[in-house]
MIRO-373313 format. One line per field, with one value per atom (N, C-alpha, C): residue number from 1; atom name; x, y, z. Coordinates in steps of 0.02 Angstrom, whole numbers, plus 32768, in hexadecimal, padded with zeros to 4 digits. Example, Ala and Ser with C-alpha at 12.3 -4.5 7.8 and 13.67 -1.06 7.14 Angstrom:
<nodes>
seq: [1,1,1,2,2,2]
atom: [N,CA,C,N,CA,C]
u: [8294,8267,8294,8282,82AC,8285]
v: [7EE4,7F1F,7F5B,7F90,7FCB,8002]
w: [8186,8186,8186,8162,8165,818A]
</nodes>
This chain:
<nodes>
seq: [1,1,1,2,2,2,3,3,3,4,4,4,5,5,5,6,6,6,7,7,7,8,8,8,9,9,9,10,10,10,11,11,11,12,12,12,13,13,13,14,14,14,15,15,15,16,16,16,17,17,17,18,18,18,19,19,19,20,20,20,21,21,21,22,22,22,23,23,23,24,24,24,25,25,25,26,26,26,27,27,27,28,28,28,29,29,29,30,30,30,31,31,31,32,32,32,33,33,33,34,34,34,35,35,35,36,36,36,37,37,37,38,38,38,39,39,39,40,40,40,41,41,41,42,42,42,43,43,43,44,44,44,45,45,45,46,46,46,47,47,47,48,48,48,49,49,49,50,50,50,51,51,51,52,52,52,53,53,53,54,54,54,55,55,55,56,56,56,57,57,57,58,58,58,59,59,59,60,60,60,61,61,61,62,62,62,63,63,63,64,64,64,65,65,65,66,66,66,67,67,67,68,68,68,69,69,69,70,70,70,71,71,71,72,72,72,73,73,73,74,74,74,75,75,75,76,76,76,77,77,77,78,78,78,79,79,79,80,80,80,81,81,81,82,82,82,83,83,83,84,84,84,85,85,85,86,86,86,87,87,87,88,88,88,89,89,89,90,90,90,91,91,91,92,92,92,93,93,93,94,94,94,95,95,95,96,96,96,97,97,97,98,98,98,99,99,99,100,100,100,101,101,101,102,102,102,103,103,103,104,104,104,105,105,105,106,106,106,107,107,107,108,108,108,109,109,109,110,110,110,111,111,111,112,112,112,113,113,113,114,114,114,115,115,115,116,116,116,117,117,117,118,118,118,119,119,119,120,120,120,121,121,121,122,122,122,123,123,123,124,124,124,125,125,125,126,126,126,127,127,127,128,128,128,129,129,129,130,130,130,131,131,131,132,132,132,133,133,133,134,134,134,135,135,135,136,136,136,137,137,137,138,138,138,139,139,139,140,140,140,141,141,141,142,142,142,143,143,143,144,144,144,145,145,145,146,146,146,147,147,147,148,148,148,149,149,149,150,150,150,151,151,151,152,152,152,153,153,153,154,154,154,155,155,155,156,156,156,157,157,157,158,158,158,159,159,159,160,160,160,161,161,161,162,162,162,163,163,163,164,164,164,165,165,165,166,166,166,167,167,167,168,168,168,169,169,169,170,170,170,171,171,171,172,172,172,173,173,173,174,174,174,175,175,175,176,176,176,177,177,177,178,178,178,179,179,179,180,180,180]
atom: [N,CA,C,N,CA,C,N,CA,C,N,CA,C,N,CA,C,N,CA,C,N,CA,C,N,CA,C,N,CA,C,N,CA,C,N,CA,C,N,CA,C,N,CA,C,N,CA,C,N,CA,C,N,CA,C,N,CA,C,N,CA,C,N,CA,C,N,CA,C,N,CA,C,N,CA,C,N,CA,C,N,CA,C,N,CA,C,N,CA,C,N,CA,C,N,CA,C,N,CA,C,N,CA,C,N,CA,C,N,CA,C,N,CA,C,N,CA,C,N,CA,C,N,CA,C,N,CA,C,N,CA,C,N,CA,C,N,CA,C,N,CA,C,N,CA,C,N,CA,C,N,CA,C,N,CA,C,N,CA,C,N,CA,C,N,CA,C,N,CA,C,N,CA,C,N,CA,C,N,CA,C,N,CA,C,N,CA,C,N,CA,C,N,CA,C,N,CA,C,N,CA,C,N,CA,C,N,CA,C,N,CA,C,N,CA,C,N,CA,C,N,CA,C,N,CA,C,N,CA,C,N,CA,C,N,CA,C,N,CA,C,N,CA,C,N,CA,C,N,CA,C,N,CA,C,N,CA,C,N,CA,C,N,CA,C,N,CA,C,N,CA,C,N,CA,C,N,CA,C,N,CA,C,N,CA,C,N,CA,C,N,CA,C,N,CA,C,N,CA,C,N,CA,C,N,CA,C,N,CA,C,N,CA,C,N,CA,C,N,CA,C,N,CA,C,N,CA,C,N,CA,C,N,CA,C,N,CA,C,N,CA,C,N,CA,C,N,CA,C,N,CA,C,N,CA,C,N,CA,C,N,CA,C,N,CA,C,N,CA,C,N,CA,C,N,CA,C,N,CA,C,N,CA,C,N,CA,C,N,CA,C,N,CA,C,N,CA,C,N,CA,C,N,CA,C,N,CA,C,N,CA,C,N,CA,C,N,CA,C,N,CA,C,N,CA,C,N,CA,C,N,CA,C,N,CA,C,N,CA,C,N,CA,C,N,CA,C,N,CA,C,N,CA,C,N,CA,C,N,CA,C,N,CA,C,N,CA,C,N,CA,C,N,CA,C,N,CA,C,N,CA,C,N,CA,C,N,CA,C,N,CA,C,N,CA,C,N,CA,C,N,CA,C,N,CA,C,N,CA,C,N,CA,C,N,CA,C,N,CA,C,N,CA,C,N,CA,C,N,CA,C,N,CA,C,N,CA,C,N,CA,C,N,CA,C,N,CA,C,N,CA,C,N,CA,C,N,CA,C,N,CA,C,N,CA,C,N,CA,C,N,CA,C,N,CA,C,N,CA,C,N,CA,C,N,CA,C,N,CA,C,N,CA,C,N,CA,C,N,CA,C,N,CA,C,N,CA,C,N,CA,C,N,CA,C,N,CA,C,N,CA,C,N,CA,C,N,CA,C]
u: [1A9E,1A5D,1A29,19D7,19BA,19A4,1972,1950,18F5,18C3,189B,185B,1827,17EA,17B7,17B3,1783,1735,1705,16C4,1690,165C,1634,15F9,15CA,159F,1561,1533,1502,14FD,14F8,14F9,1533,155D,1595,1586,1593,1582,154D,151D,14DF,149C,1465,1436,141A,141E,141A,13C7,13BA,138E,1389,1356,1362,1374,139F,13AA,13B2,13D3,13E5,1411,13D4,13EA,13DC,13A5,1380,13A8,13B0,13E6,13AE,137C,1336,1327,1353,134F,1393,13C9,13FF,1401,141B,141C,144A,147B,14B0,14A3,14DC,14DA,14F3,14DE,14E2,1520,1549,1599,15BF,15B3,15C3,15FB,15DE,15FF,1629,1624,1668,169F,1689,16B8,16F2,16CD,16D6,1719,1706,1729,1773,1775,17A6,17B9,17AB,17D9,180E,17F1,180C,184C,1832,1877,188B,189A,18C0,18F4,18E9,1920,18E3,18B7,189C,1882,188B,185B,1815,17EC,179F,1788,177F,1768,1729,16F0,16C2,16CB,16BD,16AA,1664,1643,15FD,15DC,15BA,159B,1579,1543,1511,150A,14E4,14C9,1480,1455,1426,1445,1479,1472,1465,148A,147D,1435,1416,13C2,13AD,13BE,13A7,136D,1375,134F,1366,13A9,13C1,140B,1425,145A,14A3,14C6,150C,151C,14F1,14E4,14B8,1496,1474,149F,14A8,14EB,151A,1546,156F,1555,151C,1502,14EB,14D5,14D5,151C,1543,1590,158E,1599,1594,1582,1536,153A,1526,1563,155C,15A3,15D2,1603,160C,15CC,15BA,15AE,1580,1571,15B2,15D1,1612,1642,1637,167B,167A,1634,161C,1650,1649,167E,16A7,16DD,1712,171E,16F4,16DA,16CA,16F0,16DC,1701,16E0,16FA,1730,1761,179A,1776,1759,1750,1712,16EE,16C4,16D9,16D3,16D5,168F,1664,163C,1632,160C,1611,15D6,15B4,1582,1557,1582,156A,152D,150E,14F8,1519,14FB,1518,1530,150A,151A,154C,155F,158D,15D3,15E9,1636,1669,1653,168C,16DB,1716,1724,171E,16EB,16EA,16A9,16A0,1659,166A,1668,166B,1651,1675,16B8,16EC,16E8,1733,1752,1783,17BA,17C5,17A8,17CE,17BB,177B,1780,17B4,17B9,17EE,1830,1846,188A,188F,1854,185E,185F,183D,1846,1880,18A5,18E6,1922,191B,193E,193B,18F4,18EB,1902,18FD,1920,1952,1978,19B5,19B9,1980,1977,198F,19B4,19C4,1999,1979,195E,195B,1986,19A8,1998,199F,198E,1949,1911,18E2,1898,1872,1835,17E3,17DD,1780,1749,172B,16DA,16A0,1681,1640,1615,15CB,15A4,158A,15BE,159B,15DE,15DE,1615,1632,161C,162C,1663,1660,1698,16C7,16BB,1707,172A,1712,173C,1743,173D,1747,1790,17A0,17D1,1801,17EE,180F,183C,1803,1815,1865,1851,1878,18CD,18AF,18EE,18E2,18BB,18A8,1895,187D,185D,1820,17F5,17A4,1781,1743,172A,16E3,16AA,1670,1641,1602,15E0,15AB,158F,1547,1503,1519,14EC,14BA,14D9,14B3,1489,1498,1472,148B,1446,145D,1482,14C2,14F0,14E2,14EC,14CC,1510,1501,1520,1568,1558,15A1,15DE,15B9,15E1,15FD,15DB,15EE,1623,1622,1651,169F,168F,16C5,16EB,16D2,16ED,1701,1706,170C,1753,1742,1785,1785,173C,1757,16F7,16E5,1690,168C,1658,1652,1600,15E4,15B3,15B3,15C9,15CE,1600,1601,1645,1666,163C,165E,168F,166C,168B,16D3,16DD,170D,174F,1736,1752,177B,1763,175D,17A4,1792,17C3,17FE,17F6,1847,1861,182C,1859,186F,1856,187D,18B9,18C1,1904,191C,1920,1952,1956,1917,192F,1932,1921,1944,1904,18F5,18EF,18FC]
v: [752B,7546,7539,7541,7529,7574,756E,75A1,7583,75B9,75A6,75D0,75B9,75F6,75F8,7627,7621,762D,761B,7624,7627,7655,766F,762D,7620,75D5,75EA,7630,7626,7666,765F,768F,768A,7665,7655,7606,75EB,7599,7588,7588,7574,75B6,75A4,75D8,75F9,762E,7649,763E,75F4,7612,7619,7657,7669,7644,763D,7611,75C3,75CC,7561,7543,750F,74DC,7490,7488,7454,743E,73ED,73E0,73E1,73DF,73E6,7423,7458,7490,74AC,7470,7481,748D,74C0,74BB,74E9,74C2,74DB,7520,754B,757E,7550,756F,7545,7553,7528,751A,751E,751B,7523,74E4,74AB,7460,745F,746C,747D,74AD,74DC,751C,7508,74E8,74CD,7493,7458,742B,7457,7476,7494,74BC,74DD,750A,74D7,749E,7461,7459,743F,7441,746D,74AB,74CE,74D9,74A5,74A4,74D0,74E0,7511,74E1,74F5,74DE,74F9,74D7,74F0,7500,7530,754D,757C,7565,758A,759B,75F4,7609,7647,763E,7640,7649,768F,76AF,7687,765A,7633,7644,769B,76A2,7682,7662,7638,760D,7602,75CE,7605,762C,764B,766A,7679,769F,765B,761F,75DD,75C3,75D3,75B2,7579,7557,7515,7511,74D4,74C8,74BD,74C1,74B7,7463,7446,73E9,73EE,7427,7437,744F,7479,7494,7463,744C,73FC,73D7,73AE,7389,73A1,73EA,7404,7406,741B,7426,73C8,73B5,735E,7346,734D,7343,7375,73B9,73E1,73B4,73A1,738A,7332,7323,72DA,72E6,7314,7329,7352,7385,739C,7343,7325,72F5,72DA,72D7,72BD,72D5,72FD,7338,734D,7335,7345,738F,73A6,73E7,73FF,73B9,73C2,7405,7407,744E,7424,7450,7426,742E,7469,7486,74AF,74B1,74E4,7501,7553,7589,7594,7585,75CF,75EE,7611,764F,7647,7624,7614,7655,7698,76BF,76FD,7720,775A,7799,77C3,77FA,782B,781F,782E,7832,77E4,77CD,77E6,780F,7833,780C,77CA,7787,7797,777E,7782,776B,772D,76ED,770A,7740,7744,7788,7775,77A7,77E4,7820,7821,7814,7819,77FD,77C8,77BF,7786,7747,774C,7714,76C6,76B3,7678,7679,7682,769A,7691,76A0,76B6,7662,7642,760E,75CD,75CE,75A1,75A0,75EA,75DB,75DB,75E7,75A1,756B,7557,7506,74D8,74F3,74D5,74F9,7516,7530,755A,758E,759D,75F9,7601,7650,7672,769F,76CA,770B,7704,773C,7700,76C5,76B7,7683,76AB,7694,76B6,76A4,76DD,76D0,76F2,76FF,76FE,76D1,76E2,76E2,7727,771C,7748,774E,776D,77B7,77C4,7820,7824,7864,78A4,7889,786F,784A,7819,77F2,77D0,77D7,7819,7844,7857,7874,7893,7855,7831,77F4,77E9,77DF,77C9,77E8,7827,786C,7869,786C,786D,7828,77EE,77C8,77CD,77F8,77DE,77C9,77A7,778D,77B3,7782,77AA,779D,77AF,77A1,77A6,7788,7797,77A2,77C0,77C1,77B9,778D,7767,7769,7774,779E,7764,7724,76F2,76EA,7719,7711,7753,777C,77BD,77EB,782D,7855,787A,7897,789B,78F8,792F,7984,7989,79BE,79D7,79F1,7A17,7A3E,79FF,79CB,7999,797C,7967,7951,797D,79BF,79FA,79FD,79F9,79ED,79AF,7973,7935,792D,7944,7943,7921,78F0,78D8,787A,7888,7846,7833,782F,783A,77EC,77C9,777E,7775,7760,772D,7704,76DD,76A7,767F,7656,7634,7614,75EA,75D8,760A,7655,7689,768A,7691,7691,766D,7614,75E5,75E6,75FF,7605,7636,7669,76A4,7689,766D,7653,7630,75F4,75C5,75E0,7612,7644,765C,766A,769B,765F,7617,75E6,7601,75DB,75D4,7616,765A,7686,76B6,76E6,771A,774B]
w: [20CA,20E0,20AA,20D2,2088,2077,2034,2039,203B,2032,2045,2049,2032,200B,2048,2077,208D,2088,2099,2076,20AD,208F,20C8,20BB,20BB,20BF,2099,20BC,20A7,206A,2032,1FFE,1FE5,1FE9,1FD1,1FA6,1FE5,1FCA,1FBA,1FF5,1FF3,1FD0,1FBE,1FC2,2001,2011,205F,2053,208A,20BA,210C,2105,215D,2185,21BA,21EC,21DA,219D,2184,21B3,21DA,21F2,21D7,21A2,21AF,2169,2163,2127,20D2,20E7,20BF,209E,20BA,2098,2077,207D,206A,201B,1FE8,1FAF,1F9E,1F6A,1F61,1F0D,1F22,1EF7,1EA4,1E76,1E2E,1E2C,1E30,1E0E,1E4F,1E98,1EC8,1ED4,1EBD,1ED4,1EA4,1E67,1E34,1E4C,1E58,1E69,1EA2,1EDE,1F1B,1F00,1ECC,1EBB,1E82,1E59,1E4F,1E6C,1EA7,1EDB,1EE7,1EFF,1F25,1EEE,1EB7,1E8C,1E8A,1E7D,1E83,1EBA,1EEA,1F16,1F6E,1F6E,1FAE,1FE1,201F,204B,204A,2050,2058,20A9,20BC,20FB,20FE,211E,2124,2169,2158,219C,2198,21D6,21C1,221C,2202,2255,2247,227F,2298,22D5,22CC,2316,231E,22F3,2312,233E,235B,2385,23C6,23B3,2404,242D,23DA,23E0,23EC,2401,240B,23BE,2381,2357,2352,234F,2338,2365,237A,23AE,2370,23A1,236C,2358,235A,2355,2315,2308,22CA,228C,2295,227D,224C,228C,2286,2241,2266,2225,21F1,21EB,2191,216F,21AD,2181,2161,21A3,2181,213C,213F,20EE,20BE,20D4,20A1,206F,20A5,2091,2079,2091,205B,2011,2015,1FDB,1FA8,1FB7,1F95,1F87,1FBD,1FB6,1F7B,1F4C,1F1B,1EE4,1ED8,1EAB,1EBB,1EDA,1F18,1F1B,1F4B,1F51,1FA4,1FC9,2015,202F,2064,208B,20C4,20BA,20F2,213C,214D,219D,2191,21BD,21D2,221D,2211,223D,2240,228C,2290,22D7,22CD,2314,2325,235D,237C,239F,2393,23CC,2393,23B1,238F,2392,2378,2369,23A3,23EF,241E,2442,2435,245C,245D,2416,2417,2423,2402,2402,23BC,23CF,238E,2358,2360,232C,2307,2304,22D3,22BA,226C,2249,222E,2236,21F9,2224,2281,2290,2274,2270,224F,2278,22C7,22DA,22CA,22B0,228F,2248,2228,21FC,2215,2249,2260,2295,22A0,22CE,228B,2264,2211,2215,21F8,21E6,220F,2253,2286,228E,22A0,227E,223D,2212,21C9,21AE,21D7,21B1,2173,217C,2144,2143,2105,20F2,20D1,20FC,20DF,20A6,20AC,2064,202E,2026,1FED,1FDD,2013,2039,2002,201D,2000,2035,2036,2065,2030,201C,1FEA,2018,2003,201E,2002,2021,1FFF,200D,205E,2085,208F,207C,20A5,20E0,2117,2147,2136,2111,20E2,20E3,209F,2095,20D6,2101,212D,215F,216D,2198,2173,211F,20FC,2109,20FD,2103,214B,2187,21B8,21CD,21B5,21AE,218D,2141,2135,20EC,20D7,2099,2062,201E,1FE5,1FF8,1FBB,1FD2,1F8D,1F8B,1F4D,1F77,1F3F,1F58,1F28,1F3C,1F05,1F0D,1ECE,1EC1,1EE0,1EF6,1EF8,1F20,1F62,1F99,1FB1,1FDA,1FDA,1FB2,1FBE,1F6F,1F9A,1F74,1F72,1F59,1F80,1F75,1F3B,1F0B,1EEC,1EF5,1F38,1F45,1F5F,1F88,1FA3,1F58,1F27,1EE9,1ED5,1ED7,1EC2,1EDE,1F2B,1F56,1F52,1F37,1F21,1EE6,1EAC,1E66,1E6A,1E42,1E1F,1E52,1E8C,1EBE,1EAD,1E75,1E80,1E59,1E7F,1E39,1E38,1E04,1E19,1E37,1E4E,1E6F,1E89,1EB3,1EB9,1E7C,1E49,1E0C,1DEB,1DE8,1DC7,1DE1,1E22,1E46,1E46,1E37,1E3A,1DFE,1DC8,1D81,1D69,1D90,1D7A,1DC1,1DD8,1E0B,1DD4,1DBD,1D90,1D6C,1D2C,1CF4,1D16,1D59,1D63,1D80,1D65,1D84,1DC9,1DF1,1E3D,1E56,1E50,1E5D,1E58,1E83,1E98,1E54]
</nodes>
């Protein structure tokens, strides 16, 4: 089985802006394409999964979408830092789908698709939503200061899973050799 880091997209990887569709506004978090490239060595699959209810409020189509992942992953391939898969959930908050988080089921459909164990798995992202998506799953999780601010008590309730950033993250896996 593999294992395999999953990652939320916007405030994680990228700099969150509102509704990113356009590849012109793509910009990656500082140390993001490093972090991304030694997960990879360390043996992980790279999986983003990532609500995109603009498609459904109709701001941008899932053909939009598509091609940012495209050359989000031209760009990582540079630093072998590609993302194996993208997950996302086309629907809004309405809709009470399981694929949009904190439910698990993009998560739980990843790691049917790639054979992947979750126990020796992990969820990064940047909201509460995250964690419990991981949670909900099955997985570890970390949470990273990069993208939205992040309230005190949620910081409190997470202690011990808190990073700056995805580098931070990447950083302290490698110190525990591969490992959680």
């Amino acid at each position: 089985m593999n294992k395999a880091i999953f990652l939320d997209r916007d405030g994680t990887i990228n700099v969150e802006v509102h509704f990113l569709h356009e590849i012109e506004k793509l910009k990656f978090i500082d140390g993001v394409p490093q972090a991304l490239s030694k997960l990879k060595q360390l043996g992980y699959k790279l999986i983003v999964i990532s609500n995109q209810s603009g498609i459904a409020r109709g701001y941008y189509g899932a053909d939009d979408v598509e091609k940012l992942h495209g050359y989000m992953n031209d760009r990582l391939s540079k630093v072998g830092g590609e993302i194996d898969a993208f997950y996302y959930c086309p629907h809004d908050e309405k809709a009470n789908c399981d694929c949009r988080k904190p439910k698990p089921g993009l998560i739980k459909r990843a790691a049917t698709d790639w054979d992947i164990d979750l126990g020796q798995s992990y969820m990064v992202g940047d909201k509460e939503t995250d964690i419990i998506a991981a949670q909900n799953a099955g997985c570890g999780y970390g949470l990273v200061l990069s993208g939205h601010t992040v309230p005190d008590d949620i910081i409190g309730r997470y202690s011990g899973h808190i990073y700056e950033n995805l580098y931070d993250f990447a950083e302290t896996i490698e110190k525990r050799g591969g490992a959680y």
